[in-house]
N, C-alpha and C positions, 0 to 999 in steps of 0.2 A: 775848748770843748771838742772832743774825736764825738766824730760823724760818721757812721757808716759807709763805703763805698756807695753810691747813689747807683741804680738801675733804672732801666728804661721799661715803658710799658708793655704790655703785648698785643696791645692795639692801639687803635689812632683812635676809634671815636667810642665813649661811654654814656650807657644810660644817666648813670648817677656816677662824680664824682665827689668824693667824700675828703674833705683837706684836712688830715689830721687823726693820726691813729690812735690813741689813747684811749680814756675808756669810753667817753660822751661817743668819740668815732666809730669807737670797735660795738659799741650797743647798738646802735644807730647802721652799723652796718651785717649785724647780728639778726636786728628786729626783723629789716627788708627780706635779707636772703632768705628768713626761714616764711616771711609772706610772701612772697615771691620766685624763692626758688629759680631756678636755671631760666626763669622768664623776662631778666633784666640782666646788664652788664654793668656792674658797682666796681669803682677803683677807689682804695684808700691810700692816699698818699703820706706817708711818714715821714718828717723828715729825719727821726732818729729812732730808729726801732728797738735802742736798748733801752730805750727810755728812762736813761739814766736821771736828766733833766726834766722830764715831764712830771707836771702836776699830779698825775694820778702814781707815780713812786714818788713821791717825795710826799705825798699827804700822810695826815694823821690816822685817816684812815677809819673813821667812825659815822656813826649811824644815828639820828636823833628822832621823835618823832615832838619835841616841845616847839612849836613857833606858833604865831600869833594868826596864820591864813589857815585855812581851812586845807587850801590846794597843796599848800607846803606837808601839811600834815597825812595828806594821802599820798602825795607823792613817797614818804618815806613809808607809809606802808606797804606799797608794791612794793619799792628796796628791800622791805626785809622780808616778803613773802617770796623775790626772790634768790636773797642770801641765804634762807636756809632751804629752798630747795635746789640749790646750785649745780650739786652735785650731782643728782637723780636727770636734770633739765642737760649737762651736758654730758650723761656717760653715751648717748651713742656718739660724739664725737671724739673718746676716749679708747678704742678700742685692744689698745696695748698694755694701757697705764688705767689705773686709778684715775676718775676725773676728781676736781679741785675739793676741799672742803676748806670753803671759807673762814674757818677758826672761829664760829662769830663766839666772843667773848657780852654775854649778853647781861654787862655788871648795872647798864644804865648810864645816864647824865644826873648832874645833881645841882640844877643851878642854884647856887646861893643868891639871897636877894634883899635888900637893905633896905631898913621897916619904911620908906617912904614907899617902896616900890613894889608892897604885899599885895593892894589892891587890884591892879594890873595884872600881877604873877596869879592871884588866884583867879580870875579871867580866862588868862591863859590855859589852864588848868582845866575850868570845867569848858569852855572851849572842847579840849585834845578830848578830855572823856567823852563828849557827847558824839566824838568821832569813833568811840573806841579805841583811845589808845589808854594806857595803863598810868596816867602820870598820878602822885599822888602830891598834895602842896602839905610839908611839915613846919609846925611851929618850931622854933628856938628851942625848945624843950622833948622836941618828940626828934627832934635832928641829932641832938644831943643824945639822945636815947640807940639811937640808929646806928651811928657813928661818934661813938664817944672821943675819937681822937678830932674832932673840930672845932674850930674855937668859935662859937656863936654867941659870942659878946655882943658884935654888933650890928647883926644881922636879925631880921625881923620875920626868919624861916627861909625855905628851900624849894625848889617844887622838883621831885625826882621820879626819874621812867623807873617805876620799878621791873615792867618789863616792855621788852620789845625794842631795845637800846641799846647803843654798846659797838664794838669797835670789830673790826675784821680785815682777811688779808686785799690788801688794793690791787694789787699783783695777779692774784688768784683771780678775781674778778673778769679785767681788761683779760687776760691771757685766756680765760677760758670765750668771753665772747670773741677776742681774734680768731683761735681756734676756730671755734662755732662756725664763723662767718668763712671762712676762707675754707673749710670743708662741704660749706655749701656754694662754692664758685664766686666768692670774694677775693679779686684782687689786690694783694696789697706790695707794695713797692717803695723802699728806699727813696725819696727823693722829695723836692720842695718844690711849691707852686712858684714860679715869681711872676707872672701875672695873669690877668684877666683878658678875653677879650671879650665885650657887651655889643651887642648889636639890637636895634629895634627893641629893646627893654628885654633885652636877654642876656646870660653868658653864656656864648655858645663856644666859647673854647677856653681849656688854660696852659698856659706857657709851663714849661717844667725846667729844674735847674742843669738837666743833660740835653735839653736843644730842643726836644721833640713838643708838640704844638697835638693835645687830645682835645676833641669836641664832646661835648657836655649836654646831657637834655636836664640833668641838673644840680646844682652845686652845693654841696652842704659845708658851710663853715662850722669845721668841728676843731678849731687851730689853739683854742684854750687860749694861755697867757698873749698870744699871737694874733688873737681874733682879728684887733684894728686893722693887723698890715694886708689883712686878706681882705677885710672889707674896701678899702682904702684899693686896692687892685681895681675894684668895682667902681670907684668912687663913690665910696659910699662911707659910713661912719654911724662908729659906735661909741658908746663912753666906758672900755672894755681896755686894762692896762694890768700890766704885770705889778705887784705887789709884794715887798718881800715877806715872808713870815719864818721865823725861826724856831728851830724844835731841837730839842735837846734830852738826852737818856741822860740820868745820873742815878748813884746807888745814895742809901740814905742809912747811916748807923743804926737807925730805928726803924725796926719794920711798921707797917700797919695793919694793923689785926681785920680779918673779917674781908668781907667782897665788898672790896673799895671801889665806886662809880666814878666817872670819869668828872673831877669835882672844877665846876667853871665859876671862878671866885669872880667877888664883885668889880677885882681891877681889869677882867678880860683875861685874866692867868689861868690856863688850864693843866689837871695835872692828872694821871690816871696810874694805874699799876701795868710793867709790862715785865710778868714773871718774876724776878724777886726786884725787879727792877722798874723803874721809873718812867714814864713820857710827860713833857710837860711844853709847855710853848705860848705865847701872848700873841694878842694884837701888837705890832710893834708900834713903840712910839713915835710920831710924829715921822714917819715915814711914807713918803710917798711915791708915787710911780718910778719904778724900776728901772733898768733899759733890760732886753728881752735876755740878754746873754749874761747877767750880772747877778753870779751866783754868791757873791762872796758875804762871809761870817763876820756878823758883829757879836762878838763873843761876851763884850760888856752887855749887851741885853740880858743873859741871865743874872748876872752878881747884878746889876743897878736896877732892873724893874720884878727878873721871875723871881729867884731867890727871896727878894725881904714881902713879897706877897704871898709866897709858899710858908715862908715862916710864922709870916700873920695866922693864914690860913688852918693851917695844918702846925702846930706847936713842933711836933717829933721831928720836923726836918729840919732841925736845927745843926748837921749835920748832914753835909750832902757832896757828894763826888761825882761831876760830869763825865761818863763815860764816853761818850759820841755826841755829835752834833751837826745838824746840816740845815740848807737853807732852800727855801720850797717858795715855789710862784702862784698868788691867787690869780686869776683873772679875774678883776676885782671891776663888777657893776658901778660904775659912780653915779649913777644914779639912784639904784633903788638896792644895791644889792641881790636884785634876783636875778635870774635867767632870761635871757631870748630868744625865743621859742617860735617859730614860722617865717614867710614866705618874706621877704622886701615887695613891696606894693607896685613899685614899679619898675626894678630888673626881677621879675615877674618867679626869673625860676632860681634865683638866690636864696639859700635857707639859711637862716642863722640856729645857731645850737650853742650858744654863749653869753659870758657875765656871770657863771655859778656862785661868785664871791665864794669860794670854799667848799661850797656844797654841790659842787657837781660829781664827785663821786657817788655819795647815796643818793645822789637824784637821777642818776645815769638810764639804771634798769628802763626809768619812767620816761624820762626826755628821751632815751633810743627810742622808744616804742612809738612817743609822737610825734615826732621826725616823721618817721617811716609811715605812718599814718596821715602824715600831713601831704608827703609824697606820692602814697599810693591811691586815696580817696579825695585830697584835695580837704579834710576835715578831719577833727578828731573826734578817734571810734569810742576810746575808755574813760579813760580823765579827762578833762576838758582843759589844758592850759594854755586857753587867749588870752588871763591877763599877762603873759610872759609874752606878750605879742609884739613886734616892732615898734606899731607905731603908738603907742607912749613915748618913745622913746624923741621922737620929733618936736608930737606933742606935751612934754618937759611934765609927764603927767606919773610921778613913779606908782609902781605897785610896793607898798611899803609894808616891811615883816618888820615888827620889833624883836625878836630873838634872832640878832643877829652877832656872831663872836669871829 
């Protein structure tokens, strides 16, 4: 894995150090600067700023508003209230170029759901409506109707975002909040933490991998797949481990007619349109914790799980051609699958901003904003996300979402 040349700070001591540039980082260090303004000293440390390897380029890259929490379902509404205003929200830091337009492809999700599981599903359903989101639950017969290339033999309906759903660029995102952030006097720098030092139930400094030794008033773990080893600096622990997940483009001899939603079959197989072409990818099977630098392709995942679930699913891909394929890190919650959201209780000024299981890209906008909120007033001003609070985490007490893929 090439690493960028590492650099050194341009100071010894920081208001706020932020470990981890990506997108949870780059929002999180987006939110402060523009509350804040030239009135704090914020370092985000990277340790690879092509971001070749980071979870936010290598995701799928989509937007959902279907889960079973109420929190989850607002949080992706501020995501998409900020993906389509992205571009308006960052042209004053564009002033050369065009600022981003996030491409958002707004086809939906369409989960399929198996007649034991309609009951639930439609829960879920009038749930998300009562919040305002657009999800509609289709019988077998009206999915059919909808998408006639589905085979809904065995499924007992579907519940689909008809709007406010849908997939956009990840890239676009993070690069426009870096931007953002370091236009507003956010430093950001090449280089890795390798440790902590705590004193009195604090961190008041971190060690970096060029020598130099920055003091901290306070620490945000923004490290994604990496969380543990930064917590673990602290001595501290989370249930927060890199995960592999595989995605794969292929073209298919049959096209599919009409605005195809990103369709999440009953085996965990997900599959969507990308231009005349394909994205598709699974939970993998029977896979478990990763090690952090362990990018490599199991290629038999699509011929032995996607492939005969796609053919189930979808009859017309009965022919299909792998075009590209690569291998992406969840920082994957073992606990509960959600996020960890606030302060450690007792190294007082440690913040965690991790465990997204997948969803920390659309949930980014939401989690930078109460970070920085949690920072700046000590409490959250919009959303309310304490149950994403540490100490569940101690207390073996999960915050549990059923739509989780």
């Amino acid at each position: 894995m090439a690493i960028p040349p590492y650099k050194a700070p341009s100071r010894s001591a920081y208001d706020i150090v932020i470990v981890g540039g990506a997108v949870i980082g780059s929002s999180t260090a987006y939110w402060l600067s523009q509350a804040l303004g030239n009135g704090a000293s914020i370092l985000v440390v990277e340790r690879d700023s092509s971001y070749e390897f980071s979870s936010t380029a290598l995701s799928t890259s989509a937007i959902r508003q279907q889960y079973s929490n109420p929190i989850n379902v607002k949080i992706s509404q501020f995501g998409i209230e900020i993906i389509r205003g992205f571009r308006e929200r960052m042209a004053p830091f564009y002033t050369n170029e065009p600022a981003p337009d996030l491409g958002f492809k707004e086809h939906g999700y369409l989960y399929c759901c198996s007649p034991e599981g309609v009951e639930a599903a439609r829960e879920r359903v009038e749930l998300q409506r009562s919040l305002g989101a657009h999800t509609l639950f289709l019988e077998p017969g009206q999915l059919k109707e909808r998408f006639p290339w589905l085979n809904v033999d065995d499924l007992g309906g579907g519940s689909w975002g008809s709007r406010e759903e849908g997939w956009f660029d990840s890239m676009g995102l993070l690069n426009g909040f870096r931007r953002a952030a370091r236009a507003s006097g956010v430093e950001y720098i090449d280089n890795a933490v390798t440790a902590l030092d705590v004193r009195d139930g604090r961190v008041v400094s971190a060690r970096l991998a060029t020598g130099e030794t920055v003091a901290c008033g306070t620490l945000v773990n923004a490290a994604g797949p990496r969380a543990q080893q930064v917590a673990a600096m602290a001595v501290l622990s989370i249930p927060v481990a890199p995960y592999k997940r595989y995605s794969f483009v292929f073209a298919s001899a049959n096209p599919i007619p009409g605005r195809m939603p990103n369709v999440i079959d009953l085996s965990g197989t997900f599959v969507r349109p990308e231009g005349e072409l394909f994205l598709t990818g699974n939970t993998p099977q029977g896979d478990g914790p990763a090690d952090y630098d362990d990018f490599e392709m199991h290629f038999e995942e699509f011929d032995d799980y996607i492939w005969p679930a796609l053919w189930h699913r979808i009859p017309a891909f009965d022919a299909l051609k792998v075009q590209t394929s690569w291998t992406g890190h969840y920082e994957y919650n073992m606990l509960d699958h959600n996020g960890i959201v606030g302060f450690h209780p007792e190294v007082t000024n440690f913040m965690f901003a991790n465990g997204f299981s997948g969803h920390g890209l659309q949930q980014s906008p939401a989690v930078g904003r109460a970070v920085s909120e949690l920072i700046i007033h000590g409490a959250f001003q919009t959303l309310d996300l304490s149950p994403f609070c540490y100490e569940r985490i101690p207390r073996n007490e999960p915050f549990l979402e059923e739509a989780v893929i």
